[in-house]
PDB file with SEQRES, HELIX, SHEET and CRYST1 records, atoms N, CA, C and O in Angstrom:
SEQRES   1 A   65  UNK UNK UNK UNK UNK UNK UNK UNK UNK UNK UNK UNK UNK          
SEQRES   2 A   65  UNK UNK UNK UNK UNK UNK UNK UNK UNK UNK UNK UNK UNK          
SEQRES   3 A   65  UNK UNK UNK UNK UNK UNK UNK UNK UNK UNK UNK UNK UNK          
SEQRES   4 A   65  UNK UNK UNK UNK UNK UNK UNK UNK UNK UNK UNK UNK UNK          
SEQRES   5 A   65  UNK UNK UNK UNK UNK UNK UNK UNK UNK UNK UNK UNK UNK          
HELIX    1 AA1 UNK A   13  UNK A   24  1                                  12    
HELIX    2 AA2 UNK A   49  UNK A   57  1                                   9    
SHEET    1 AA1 3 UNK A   2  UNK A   6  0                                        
SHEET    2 AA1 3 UNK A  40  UNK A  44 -1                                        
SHEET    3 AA1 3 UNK A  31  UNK A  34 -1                                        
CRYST1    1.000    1.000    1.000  90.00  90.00  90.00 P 1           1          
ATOM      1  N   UNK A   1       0.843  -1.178   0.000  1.00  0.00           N  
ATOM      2  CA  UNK A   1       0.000   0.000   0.000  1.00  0.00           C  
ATOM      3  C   UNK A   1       0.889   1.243   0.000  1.00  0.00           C  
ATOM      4  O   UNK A   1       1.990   1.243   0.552  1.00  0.00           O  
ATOM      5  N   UNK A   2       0.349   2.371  -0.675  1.00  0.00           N  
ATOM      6  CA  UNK A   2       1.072   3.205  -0.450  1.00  0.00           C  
ATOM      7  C   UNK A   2       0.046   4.745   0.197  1.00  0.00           C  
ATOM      8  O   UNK A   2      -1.065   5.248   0.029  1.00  0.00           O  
ATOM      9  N   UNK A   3       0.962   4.915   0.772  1.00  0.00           N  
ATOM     10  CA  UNK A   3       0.202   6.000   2.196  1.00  0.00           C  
ATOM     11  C   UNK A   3       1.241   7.167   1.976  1.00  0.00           C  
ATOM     12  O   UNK A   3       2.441   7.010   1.751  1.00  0.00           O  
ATOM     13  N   UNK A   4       0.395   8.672   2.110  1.00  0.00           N  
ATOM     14  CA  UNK A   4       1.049   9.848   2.214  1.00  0.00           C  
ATOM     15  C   UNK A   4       0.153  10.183   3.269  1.00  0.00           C  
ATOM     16  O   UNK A   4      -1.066  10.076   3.403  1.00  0.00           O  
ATOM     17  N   UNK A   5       1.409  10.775   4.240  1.00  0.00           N  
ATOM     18  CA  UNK A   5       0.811  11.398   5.653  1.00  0.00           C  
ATOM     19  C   UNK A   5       1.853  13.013   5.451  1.00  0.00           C  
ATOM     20  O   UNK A   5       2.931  13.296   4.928  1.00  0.00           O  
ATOM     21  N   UNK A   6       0.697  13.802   6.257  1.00  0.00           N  
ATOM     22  CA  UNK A   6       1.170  15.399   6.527  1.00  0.00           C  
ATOM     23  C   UNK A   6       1.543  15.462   7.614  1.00  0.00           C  
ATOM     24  O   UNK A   6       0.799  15.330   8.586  1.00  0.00           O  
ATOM     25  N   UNK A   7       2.831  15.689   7.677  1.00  0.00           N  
ATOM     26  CA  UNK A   7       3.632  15.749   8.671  1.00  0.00           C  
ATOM     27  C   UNK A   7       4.328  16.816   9.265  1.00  0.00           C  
ATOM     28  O   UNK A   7       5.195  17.401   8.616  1.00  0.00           O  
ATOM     29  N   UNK A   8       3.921  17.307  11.002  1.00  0.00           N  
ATOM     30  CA  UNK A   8       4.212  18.983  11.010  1.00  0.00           C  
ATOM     31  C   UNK A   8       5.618  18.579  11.990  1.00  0.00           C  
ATOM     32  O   UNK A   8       5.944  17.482  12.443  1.00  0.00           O  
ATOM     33  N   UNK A   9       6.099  19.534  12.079  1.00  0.00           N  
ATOM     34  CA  UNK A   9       7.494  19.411  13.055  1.00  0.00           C  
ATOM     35  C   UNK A   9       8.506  19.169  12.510  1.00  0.00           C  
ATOM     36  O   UNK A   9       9.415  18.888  13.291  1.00  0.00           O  
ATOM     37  N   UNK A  10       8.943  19.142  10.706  1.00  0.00           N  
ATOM     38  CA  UNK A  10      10.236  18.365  10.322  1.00  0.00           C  
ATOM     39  C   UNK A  10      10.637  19.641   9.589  1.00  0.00           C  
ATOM     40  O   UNK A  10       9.965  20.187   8.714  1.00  0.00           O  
ATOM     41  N   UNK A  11      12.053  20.130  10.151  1.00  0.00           N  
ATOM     42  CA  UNK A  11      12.474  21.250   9.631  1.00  0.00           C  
ATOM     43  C   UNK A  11      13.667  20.975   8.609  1.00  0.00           C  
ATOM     44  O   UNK A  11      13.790  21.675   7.603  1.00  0.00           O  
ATOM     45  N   UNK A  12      14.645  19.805   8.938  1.00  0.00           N  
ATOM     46  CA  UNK A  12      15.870  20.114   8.604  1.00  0.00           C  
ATOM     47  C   UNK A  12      16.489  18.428   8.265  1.00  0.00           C  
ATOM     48  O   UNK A  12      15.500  17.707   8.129  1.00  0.00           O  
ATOM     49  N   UNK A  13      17.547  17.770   8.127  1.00  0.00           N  
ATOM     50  CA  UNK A  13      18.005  16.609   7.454  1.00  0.00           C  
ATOM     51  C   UNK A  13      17.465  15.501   8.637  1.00  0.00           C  
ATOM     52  O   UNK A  13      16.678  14.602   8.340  1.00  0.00           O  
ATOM     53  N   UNK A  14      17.959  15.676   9.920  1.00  0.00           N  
ATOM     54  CA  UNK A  14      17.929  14.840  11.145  1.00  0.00           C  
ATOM     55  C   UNK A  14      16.538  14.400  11.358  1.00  0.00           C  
ATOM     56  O   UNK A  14      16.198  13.226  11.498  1.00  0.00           O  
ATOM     57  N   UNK A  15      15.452  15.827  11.376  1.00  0.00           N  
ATOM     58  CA  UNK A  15      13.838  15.359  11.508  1.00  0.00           C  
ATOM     59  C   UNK A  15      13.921  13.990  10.054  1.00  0.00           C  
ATOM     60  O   UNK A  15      13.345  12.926  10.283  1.00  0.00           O  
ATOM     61  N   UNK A  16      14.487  14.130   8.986  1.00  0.00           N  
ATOM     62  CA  UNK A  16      13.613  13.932   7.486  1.00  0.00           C  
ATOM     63  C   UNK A  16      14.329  12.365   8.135  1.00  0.00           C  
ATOM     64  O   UNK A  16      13.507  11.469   7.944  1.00  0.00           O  
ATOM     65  N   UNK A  17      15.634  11.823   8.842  1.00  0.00           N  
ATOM     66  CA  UNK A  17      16.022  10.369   8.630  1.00  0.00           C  
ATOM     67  C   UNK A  17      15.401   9.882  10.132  1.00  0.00           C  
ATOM     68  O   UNK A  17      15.428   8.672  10.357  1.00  0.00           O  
ATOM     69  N   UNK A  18      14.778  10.890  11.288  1.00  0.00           N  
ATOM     70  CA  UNK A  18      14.112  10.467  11.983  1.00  0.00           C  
ATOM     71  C   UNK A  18      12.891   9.888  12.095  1.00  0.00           C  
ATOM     72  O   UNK A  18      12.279   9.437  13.063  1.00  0.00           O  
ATOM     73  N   UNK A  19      12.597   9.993  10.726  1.00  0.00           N  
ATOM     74  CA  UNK A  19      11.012   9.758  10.443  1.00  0.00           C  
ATOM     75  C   UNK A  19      11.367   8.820   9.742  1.00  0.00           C  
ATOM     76  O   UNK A  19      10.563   7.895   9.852  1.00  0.00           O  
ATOM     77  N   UNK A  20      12.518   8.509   8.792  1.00  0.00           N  
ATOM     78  CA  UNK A  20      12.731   7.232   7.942  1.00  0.00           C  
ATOM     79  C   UNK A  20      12.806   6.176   9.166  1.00  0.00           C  
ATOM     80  O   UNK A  20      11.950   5.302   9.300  1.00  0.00           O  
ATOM     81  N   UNK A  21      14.059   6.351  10.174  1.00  0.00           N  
ATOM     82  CA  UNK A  21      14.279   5.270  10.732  1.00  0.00           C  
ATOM     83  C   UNK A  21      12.878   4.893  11.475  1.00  0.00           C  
ATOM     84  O   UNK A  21      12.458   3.737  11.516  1.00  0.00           O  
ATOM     85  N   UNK A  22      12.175   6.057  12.085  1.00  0.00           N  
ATOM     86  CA  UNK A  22      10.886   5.403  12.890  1.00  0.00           C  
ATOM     87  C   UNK A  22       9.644   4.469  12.141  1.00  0.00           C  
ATOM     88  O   UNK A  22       8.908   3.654  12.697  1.00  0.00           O  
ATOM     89  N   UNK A  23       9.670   4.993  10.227  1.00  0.00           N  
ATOM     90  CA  UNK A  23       9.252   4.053   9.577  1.00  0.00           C  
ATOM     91  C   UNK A  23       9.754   2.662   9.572  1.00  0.00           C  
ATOM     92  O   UNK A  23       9.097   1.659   9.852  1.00  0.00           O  
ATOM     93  N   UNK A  24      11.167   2.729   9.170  1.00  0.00           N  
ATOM     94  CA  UNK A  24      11.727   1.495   8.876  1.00  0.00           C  
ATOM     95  C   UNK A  24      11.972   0.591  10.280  1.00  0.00           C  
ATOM     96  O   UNK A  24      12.654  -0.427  10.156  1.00  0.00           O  
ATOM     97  N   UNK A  25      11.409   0.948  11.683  1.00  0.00           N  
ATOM     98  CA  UNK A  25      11.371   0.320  12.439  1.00  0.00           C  
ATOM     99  C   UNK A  25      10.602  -0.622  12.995  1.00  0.00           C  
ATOM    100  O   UNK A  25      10.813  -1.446  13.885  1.00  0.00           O  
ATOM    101  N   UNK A  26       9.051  -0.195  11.875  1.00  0.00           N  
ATOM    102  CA  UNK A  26       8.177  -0.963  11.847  1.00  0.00           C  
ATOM    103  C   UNK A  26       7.887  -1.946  11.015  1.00  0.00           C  
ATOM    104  O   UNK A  26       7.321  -3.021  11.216  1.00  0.00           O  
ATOM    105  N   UNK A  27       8.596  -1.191   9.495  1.00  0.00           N  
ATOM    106  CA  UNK A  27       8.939  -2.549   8.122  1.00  0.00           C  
ATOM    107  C   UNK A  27       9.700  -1.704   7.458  1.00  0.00           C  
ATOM    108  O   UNK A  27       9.622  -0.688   6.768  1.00  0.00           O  
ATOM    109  N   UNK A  28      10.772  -2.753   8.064  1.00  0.00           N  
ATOM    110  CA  UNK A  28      12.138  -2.845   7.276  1.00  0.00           C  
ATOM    111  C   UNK A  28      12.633  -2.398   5.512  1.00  0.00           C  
ATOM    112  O   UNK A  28      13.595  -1.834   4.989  1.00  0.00           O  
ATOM    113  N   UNK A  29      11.595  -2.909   5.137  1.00  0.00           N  
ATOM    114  CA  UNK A  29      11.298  -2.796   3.556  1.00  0.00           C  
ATOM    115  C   UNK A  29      10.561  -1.844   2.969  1.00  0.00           C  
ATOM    116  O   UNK A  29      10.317  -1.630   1.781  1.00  0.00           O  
ATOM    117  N   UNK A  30      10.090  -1.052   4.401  1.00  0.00           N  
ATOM    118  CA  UNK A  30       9.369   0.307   3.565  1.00  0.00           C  
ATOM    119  C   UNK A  30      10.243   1.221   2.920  1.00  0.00           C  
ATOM    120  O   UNK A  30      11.257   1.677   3.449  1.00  0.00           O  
ATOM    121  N   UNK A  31       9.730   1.565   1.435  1.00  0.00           N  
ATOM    122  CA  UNK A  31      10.092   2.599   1.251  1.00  0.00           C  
ATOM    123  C   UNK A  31       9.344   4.145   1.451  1.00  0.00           C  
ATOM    124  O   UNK A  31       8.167   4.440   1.244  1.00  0.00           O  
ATOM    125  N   UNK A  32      10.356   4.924   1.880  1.00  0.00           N  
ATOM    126  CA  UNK A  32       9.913   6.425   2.525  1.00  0.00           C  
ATOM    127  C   UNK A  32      10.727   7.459   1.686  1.00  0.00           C  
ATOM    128  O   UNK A  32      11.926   7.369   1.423  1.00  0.00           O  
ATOM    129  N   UNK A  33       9.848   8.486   1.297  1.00  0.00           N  
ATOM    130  CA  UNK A  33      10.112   9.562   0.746  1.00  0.00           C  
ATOM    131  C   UNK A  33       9.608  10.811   1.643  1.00  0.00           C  
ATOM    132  O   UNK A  33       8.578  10.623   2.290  1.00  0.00           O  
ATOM    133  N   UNK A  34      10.218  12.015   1.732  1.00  0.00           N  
ATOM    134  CA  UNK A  34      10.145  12.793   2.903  1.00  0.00           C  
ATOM    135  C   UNK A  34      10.457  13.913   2.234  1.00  0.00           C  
ATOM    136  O   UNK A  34      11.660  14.153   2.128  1.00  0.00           O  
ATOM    137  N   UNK A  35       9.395  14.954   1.568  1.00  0.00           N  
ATOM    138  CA  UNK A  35       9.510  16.077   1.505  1.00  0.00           C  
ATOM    139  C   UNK A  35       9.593  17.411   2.851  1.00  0.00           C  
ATOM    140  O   UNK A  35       8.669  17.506   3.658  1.00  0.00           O  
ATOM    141  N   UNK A  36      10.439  18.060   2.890  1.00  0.00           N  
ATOM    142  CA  UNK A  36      10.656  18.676   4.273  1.00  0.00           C  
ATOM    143  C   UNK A  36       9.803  20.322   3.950  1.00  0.00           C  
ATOM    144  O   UNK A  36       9.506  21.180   4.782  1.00  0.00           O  
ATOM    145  N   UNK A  37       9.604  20.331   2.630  1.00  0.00           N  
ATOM    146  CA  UNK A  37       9.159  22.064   2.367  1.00  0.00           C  
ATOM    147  C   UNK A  37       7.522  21.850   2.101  1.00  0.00           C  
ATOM    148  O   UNK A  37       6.819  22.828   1.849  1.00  0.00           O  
ATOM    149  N   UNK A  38       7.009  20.606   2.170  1.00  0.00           N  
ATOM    150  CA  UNK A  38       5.634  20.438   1.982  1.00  0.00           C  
ATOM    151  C   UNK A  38       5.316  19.525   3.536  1.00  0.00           C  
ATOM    152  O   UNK A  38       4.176  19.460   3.997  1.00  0.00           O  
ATOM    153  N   UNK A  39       6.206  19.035   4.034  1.00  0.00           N  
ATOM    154  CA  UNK A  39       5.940  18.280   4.942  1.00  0.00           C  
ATOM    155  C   UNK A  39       5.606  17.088   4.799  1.00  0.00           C  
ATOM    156  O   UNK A  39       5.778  16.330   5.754  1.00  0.00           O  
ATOM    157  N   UNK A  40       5.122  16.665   3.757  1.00  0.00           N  
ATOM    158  CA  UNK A  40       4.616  15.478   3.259  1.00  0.00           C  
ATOM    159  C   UNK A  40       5.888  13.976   3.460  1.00  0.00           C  
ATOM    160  O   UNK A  40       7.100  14.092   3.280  1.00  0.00           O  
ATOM    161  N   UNK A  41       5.201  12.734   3.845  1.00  0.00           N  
ATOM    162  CA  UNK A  41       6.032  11.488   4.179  1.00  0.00           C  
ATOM    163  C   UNK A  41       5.028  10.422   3.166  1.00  0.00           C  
ATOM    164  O   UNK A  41       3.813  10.348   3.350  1.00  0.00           O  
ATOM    165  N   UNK A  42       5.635   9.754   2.258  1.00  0.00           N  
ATOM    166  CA  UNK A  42       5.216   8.953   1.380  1.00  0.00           C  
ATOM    167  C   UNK A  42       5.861   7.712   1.500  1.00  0.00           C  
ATOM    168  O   UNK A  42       7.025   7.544   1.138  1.00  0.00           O  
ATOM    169  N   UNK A  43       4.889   6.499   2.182  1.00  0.00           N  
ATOM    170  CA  UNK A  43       5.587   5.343   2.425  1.00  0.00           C  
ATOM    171  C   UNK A  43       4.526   4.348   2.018  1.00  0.00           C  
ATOM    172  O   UNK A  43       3.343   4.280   2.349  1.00  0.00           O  
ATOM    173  N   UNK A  44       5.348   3.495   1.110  1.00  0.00           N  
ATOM    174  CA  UNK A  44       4.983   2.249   0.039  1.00  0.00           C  
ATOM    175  C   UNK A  44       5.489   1.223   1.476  1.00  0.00           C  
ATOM    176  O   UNK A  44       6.638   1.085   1.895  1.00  0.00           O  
ATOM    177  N   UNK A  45       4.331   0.654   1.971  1.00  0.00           N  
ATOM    178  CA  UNK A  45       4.528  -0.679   3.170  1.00  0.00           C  
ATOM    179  C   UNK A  45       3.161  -1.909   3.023  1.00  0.00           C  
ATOM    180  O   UNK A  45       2.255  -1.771   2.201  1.00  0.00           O  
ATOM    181  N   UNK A  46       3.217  -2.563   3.564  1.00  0.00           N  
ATOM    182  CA  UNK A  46       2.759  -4.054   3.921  1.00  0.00           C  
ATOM    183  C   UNK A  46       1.674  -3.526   5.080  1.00  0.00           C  
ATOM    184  O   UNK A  46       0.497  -3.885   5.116  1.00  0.00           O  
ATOM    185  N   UNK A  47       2.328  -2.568   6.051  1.00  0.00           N  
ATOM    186  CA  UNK A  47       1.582  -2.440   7.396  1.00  0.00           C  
ATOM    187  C   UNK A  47       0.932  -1.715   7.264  1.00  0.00           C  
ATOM    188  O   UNK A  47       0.572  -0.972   6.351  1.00  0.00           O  
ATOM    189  N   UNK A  48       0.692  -1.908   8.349  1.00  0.00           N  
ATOM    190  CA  UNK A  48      -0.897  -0.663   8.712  1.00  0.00           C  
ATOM    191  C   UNK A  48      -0.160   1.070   8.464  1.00  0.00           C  
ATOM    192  O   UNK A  48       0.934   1.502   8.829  1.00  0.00           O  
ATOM    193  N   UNK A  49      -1.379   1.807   7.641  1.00  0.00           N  
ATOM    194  CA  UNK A  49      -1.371   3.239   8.269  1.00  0.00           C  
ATOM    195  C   UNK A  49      -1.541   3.454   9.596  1.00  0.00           C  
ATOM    196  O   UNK A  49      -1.322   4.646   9.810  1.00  0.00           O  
ATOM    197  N   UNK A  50      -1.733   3.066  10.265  1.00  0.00           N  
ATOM    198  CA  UNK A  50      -2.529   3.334  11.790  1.00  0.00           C  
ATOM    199  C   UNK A  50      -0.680   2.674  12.490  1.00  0.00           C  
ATOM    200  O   UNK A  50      -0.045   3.425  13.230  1.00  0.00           O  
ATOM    201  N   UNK A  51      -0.343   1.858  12.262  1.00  0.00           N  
ATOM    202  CA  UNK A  51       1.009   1.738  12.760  1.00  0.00           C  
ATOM    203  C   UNK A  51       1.751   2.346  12.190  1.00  0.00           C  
ATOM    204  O   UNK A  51       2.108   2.991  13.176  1.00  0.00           O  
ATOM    205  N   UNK A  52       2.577   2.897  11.105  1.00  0.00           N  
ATOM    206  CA  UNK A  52       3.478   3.617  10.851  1.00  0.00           C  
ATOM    207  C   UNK A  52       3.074   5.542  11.420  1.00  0.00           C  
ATOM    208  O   UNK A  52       3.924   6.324  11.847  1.00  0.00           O  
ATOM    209  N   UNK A  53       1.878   5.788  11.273  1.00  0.00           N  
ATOM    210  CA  UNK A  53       1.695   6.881  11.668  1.00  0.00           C  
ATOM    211  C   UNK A  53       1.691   7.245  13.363  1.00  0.00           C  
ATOM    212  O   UNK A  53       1.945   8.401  13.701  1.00  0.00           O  
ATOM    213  N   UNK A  54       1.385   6.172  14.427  1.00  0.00           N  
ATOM    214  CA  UNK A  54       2.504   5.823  15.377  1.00  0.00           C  
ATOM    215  C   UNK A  54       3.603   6.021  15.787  1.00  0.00           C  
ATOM    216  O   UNK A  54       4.061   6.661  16.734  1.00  0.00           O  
ATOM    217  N   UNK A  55       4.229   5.102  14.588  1.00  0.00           N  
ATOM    218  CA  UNK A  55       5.978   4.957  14.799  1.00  0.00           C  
ATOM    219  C   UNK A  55       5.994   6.547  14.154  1.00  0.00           C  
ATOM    220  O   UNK A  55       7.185   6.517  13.846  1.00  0.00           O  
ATOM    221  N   UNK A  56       5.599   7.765  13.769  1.00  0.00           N  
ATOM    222  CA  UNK A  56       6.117   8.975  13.225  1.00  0.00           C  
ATOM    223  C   UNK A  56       6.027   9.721  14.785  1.00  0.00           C  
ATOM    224  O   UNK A  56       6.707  10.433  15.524  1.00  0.00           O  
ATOM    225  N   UNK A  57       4.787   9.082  14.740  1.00  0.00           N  
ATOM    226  CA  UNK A  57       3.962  10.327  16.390  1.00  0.00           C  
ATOM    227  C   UNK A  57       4.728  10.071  17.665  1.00  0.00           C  
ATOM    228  O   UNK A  57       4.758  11.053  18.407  1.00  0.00           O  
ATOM    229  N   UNK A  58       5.268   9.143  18.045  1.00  0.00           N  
ATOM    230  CA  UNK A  58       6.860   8.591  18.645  1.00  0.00           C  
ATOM    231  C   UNK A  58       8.183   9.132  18.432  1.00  0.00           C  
ATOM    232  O   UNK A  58       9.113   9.114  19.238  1.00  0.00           O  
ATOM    233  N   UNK A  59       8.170   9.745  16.951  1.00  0.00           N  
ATOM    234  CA  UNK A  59       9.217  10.244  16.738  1.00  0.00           C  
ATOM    235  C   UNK A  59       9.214  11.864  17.311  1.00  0.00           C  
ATOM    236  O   UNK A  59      10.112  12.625  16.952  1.00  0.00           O  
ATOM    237  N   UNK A  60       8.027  12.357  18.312  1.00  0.00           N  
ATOM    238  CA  UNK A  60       7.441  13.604  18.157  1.00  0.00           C  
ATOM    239  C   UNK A  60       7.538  14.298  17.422  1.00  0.00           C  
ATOM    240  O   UNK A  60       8.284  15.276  17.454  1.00  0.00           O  
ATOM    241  N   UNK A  61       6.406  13.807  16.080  1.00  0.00           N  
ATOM    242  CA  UNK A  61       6.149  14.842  14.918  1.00  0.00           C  
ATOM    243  C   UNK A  61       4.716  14.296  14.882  1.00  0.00           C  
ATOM    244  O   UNK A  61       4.349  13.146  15.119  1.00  0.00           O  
ATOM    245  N   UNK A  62       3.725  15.743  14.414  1.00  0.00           N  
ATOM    246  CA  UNK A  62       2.317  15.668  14.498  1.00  0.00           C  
ATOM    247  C   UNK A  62       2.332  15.040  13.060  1.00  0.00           C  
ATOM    248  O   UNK A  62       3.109  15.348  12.156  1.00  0.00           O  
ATOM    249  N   UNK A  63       1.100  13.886  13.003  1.00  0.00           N  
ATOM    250  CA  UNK A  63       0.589  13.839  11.735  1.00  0.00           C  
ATOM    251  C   UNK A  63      -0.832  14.211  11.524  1.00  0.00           C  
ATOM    252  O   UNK A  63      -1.698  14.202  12.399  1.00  0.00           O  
ATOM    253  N   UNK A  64      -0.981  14.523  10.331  1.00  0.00           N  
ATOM    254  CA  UNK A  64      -2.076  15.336  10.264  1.00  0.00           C  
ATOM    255  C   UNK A  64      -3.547  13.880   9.977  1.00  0.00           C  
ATOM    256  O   UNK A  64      -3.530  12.852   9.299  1.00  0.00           O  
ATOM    257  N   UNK A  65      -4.435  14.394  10.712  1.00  0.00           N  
ATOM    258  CA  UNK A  65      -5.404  13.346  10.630  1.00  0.00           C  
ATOM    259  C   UNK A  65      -6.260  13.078   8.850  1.00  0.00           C  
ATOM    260  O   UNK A  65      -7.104  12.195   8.697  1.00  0.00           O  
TER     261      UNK A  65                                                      
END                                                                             
């Protein structure tokens, strides 16, 4: 599946691989794309939206409902 979530709080390189690793902590094999000037996180996964958007909200960054 592929899922785009709006994502507030990511300013700079560290937020954009904090949000990769908190994806890829849930599946390994996701791929994540992370625009930082739209905010936008685009992840092609197996799992749930409802779990990866989790593993972001953990990373303390809001996602947008």
């Amino acid at each position: 599946m592929k899922y785009t979530f709006q994502v507030q709080g990511m300013t700079c390189g560290h937020c954009e691989r904090a949000v990769v690793h908190a994806v890829r902590e849930v599946d390994t094999d996701a791929l994540v794309q992370v625009d930082l000037a739209s905010g936008q996180v685009t992840v092609e996964s197996e799992k749930s939206r409802d779990a990866l958007a989790a593993a972001i909200k953990e990373e303390g960054y809001t996602v947008a409902a």
